[in-house]
C-alpha positions in Angstrom: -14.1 21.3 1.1 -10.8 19.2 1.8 -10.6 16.1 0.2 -8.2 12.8 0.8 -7.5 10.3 -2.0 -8.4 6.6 -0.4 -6.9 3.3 -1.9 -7.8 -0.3 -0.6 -5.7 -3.2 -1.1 -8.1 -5.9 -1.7 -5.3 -8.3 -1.4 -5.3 -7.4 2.5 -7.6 -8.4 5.5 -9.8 -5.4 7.0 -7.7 -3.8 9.9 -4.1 -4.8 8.3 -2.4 -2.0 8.6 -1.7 -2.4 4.6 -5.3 -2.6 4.0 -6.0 1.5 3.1 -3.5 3.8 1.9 -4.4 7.2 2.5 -3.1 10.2 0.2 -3.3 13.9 0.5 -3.6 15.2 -3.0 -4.4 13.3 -6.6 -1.1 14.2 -7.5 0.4 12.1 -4.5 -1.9 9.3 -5.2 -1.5 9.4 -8.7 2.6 8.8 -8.3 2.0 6.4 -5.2 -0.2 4.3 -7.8 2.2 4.5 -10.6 5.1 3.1 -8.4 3.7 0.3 -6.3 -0.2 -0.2 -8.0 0.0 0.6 -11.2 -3.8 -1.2 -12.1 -5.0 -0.1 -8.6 -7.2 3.0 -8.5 -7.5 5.6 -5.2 -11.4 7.2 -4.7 -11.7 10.8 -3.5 -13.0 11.1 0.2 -14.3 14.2 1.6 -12.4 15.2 4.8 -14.8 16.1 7.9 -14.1 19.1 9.7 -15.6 20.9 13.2 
């Protein structure tokens, strides 16, 4: 199963394009984080597939 590594700025309004970041691999979100969130935390999301 493919998974995708969601993070929500809770500081933005639903629909702002700023709102959700959405990373490919933990390592990606894990070094986005570090760099611009550093307290934030990203939540593994299953990726749907046909």
């Amino acid at each position: 199963m493919k998974t995708v590594w969601i993070y929500a700025d809770t500081n933005k309004l639903v629909g702002d394009k700023d709102h959700l970041k959405v990373l490919s691999t933990i390592e990606a979100a894990e070094a986005w984080l570090e760099e611009n969130q550093p307290e934030g935390v990203a939540f593994e999301y299953p990726v749907i597939e046909s």
